[in-house]
C-alpha positions as CSV (number, residue, x, y, z in Angstrom):
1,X,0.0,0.0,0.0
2,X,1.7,3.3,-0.9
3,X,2.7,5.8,2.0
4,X,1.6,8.9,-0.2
5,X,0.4,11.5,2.4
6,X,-3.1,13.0,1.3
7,X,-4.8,16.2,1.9
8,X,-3.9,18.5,4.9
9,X,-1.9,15.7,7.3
10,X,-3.7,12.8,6.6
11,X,-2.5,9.9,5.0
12,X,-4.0,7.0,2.7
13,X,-2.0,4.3,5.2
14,X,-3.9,4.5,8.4
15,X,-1.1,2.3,10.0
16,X,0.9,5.8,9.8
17,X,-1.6,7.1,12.5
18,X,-1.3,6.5,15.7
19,X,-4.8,5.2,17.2
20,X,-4.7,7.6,20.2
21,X,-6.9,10.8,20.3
22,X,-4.9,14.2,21.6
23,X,-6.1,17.5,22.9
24,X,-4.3,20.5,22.7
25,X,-2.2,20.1,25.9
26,X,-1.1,16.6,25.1
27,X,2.5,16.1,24.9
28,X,4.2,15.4,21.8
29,X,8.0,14.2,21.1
30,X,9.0,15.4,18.1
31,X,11.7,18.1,16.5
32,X,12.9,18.6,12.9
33,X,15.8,20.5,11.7
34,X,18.9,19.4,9.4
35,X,21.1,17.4,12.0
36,X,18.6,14.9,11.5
37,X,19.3,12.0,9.2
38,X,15.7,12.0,7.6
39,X,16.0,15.9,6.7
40,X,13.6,16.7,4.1
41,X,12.4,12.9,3.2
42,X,8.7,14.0,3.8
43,X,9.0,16.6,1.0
44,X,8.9,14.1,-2.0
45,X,6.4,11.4,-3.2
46,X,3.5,13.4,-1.7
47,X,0.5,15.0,-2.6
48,X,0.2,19.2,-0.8
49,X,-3.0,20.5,-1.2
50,X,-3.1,24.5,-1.3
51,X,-5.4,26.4,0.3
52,X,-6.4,30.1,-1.0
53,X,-4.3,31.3,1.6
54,X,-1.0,29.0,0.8
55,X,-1.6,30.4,-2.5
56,X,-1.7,34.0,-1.5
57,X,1.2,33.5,0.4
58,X,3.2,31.9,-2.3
59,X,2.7,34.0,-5.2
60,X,3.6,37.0,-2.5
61,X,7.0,35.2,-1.8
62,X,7.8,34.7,-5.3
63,X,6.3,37.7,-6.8
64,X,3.8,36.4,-8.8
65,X,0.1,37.0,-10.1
66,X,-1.8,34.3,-8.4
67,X,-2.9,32.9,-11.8
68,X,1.1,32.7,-12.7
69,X,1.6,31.5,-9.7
70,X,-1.1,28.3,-9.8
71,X,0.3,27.8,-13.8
72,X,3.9,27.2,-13.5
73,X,4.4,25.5,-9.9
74,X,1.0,23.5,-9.5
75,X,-1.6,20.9,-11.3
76,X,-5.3,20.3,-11.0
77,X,-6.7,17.7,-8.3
78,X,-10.2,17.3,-6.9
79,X,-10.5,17.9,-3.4
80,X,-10.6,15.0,-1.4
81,X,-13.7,13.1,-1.3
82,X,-15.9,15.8,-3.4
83,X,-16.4,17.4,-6.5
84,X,-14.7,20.3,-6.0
85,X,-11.5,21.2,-7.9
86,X,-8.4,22.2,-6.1
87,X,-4.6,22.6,-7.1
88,X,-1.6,20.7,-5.5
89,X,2.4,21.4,-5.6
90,X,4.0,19.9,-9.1
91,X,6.4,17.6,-7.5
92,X,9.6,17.6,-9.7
93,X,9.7,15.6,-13.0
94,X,13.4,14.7,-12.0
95,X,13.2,13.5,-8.6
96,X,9.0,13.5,-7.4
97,X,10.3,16.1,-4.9
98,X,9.0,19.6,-3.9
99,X,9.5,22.4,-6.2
100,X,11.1,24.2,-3.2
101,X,12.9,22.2,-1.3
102,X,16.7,21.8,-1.6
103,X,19.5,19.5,0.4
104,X,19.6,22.5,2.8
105,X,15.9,22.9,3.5
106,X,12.4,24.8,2.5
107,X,13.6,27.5,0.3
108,X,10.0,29.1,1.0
109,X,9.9,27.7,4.6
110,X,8.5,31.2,6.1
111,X,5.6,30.8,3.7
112,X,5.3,27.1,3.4
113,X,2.3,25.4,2.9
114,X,-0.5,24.3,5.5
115,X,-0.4,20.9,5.0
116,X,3.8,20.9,5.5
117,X,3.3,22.8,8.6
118,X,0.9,20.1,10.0
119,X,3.5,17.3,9.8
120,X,3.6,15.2,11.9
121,X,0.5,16.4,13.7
122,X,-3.0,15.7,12.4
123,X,-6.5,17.3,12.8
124,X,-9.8,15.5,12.8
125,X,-13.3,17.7,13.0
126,X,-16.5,15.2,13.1
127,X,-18.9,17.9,12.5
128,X,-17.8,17.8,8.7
129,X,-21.2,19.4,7.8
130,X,-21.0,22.4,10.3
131,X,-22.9,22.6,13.1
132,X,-25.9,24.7,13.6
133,X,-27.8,26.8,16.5
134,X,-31.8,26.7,16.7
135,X,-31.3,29.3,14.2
136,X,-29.9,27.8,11.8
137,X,-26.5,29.2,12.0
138,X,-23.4,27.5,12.2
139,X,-22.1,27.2,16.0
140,X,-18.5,26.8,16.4
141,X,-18.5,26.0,19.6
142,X,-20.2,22.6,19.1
143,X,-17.0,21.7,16.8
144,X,-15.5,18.0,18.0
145,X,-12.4,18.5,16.8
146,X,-9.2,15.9,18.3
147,X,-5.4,15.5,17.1
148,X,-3.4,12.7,16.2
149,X,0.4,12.0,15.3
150,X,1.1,10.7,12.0
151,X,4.4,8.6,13.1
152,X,6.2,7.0,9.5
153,X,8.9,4.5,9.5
154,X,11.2,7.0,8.0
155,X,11.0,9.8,10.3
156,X,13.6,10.3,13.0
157,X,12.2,13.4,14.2
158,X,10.5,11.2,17.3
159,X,14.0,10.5,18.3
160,X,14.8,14.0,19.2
161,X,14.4,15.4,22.9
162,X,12.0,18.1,22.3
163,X,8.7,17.9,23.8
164,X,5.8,20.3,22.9
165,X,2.3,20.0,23.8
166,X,0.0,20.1,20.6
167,X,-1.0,23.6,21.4
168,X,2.9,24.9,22.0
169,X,3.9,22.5,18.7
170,X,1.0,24.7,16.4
171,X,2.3,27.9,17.4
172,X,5.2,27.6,16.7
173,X,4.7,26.4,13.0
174,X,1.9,29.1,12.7
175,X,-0.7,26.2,12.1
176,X,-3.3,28.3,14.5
177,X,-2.9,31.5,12.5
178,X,-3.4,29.3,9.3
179,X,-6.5,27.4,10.7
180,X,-8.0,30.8,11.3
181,X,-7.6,31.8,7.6
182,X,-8.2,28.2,6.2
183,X,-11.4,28.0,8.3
184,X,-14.0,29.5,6.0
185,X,-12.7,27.4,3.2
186,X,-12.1,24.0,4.5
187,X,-15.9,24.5,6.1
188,X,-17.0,25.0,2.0
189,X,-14.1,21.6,1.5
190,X,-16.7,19.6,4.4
191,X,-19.8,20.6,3.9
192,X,-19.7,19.1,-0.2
193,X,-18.4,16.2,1.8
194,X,-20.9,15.3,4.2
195,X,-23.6,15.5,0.6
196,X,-21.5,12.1,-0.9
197,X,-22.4,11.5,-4.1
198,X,-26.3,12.0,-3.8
199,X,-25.6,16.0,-5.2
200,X,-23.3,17.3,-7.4
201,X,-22.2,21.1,-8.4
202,X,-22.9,22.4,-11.8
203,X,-20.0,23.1,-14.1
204,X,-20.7,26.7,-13.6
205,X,-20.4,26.2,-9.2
206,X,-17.1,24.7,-10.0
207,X,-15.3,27.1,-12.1
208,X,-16.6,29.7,-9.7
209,X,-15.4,27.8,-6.7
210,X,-12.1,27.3,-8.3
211,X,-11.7,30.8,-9.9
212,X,-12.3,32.3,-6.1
213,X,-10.0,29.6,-4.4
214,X,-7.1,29.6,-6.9
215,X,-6.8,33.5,-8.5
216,X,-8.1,36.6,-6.4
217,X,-7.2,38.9,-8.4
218,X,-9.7,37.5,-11.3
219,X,-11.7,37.3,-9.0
220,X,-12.0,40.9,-7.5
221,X,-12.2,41.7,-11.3
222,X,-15.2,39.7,-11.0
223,X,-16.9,42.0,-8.8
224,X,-15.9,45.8,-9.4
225,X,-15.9,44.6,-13.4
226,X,-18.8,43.0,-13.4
227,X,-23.0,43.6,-12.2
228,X,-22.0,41.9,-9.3
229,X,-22.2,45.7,-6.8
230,X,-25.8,45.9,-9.0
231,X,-27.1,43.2,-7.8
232,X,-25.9,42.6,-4.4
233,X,-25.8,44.8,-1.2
234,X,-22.5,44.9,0.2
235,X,-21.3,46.9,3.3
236,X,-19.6,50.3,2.2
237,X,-16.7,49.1,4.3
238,X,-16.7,45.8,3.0
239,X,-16.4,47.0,-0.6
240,X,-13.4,49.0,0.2
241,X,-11.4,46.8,2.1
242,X,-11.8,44.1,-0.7
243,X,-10.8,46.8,-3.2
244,X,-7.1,46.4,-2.2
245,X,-6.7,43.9,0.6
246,X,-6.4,40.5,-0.5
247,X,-6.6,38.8,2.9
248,X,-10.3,40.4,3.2
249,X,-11.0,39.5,-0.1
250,X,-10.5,36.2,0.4
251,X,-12.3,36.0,3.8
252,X,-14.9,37.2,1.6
253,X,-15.0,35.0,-1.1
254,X,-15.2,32.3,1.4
255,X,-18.9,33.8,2.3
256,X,-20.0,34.4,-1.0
257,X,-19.2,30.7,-1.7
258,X,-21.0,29.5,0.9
259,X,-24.0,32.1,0.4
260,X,-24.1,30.9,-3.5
261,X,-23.4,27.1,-3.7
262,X,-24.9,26.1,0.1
263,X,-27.2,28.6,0.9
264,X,-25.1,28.6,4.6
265,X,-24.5,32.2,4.6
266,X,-27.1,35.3,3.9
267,X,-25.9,38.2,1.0
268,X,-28.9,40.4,0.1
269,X,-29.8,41.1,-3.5
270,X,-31.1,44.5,-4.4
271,X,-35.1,44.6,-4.7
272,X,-34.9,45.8,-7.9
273,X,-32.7,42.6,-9.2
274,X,-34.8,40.7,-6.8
275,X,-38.2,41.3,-9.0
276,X,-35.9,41.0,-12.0
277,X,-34.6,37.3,-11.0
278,X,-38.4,36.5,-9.8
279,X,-40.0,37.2,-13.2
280,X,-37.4,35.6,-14.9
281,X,-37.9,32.2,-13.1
282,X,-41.7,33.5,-13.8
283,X,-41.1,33.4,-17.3
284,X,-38.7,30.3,-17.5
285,X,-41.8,28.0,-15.6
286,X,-44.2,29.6,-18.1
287,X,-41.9,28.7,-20.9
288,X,-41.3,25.0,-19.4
289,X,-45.1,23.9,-18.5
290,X,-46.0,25.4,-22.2
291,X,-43.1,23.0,-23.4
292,X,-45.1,20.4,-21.3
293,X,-48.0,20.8,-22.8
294,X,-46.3,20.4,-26.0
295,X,-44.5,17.5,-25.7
296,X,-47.5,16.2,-24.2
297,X,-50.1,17.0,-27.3
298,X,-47.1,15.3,-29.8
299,X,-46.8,12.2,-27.9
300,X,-51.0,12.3,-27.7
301,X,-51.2,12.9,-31.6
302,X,-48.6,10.0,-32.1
303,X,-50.6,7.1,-29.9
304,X,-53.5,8.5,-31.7
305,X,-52.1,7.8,-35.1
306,X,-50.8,4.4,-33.7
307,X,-54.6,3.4,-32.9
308,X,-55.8,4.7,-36.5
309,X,-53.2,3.2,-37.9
């Protein structure tokens, strides 16, 4: 069974996880750094999947459009267990290693991705759906969330005399600041999962989803370039922060994603497009039951010919 690690920590080999649930003041044994003889093993034969915010990240470090960015150093994938489409790292032709990483290390380390920051330790959330108040809004606080260690043959990072509780170990890899900006995404990422395969996005759901989640430049083109400000409300404030500020644009994409394709999160259309988009449908059910009756009266007038005939 391959030992290729899968989307944000987890691993396609559960005999890599360690069958014992952590909080976040359990006490972990673990340090990386290049004395050891492992040093950078875990950053080839492996599958990172990017989150909008690695991307942002990324294409800041190197300079990049976003779109550049996602072109030259990534490849499509569909994110795990759904329909959605995602990007991860292109591994190296050469070797099937990280783009970024050299015998000396992370070139990118300060910006690495979520997924590499992780390692060794792993999340688990069972209210994959999002949990929800008497109101209908999602509660946080009811969140089950545990940890695990992911503990591979190869690793000799356990053999180091460095212990951390969980809580010190994710500071200090910034996984709690990347949590908070992967939040609103990964939350879109569980919902589509806990649908399975009964429901399925439309082409046009998809391209959004990935348009938004890969390139937010295109997609703040998207809004001041477009009827979008015609047809939806948005907070003054809100429209000037995501005018230059690409961290609030994302945060906001992450709502409009989940207002559009789940219906999870409330964004007012204007009244005037509101009437608009309700005698539209009026006219596209008044154009489908006349179709009806069409259909109906052919296949009628061609049993009728069958009994004359």
């Amino acid at each position: 069974m391959s030992d290729e690690k899968s989307i944000f920590g987890s691993v396609k080999n559960p005999s890599a996880v360690e069958p014992k649930k952590l909080t976040l003041d359990s006490k972990i044994k673990f340090r990386c750094h290049p004395g050891v003889s492992c040093f950078t093993a875990c950053c080839g034969g492996i599958k990172i999947v990017l989150t909008p915010y690695d991307i942002l990240c990324l294409s800041r470090r190197l300079e990049l459009e976003p779109s550049d960015f996602v072109q030259r150093y990534t490849e499509p994938t569909w994110l795990e267990k759904t329909d959605m489409p995602g990007v991860q790292l292109k591994m190296r032709e050469e070797d099937d290693r990280c783009p970024f990483v050299t015998p000396k290390g992370c070139t990118v380390y300060t910006d690495r991705p979520t997924a590499c920051r992780y390692y060794p330790v792993g999340m688990a959330d069972f209210h994959e759906g999002g949990s929800r108040d008497a109101e209908g809004n999602e509660n946080a606080a009811a969140e089950d969330k545990f940890f695990f260690i992911v503990r591979e043959p190869h690793c000799k990072g356990f053999e180091e005399d460095k212990e951390w509780t969980v809580r010190e170990w994710r500071a200090d890899q910034g996984v709690d600041v990347r949590d908070e900006m992967n939040k609103g995404w990964l939350r879109l990422v569980m919902r589509r999962k806990s649908f399975g395969h009964q429901a399925s996005l439309s082409e046009q759901a998809k391209r959004m989803f990935f348009m938004a989640s890969t390139d937010l430049h295109t997609f703040r083109r998207f809004i001041f370039e477009s009827s979008f400000l015609e047809t939806y409300e948005l907070d003054p404030q809100v429209i000037e922060e995501i005018k230059t500020d690409d961290v609030a644009l994302m945060l906001f994409s992450f709502e409009y994603l989940a207002a559009t394709l789940f219906g999870a999160t409330k964004m007012d259309i204007r009244p005037d497009k509101l009437k608009e988009k309700v005698e539209q449908l009026k006219k596209r059910q008044g154009e489908q039951v006349l179709q009806s009756v069409a259909d109906y009266e052919k296949m009628k007038a061609g049993r009728d010919k069958k009994k004359v005939d």
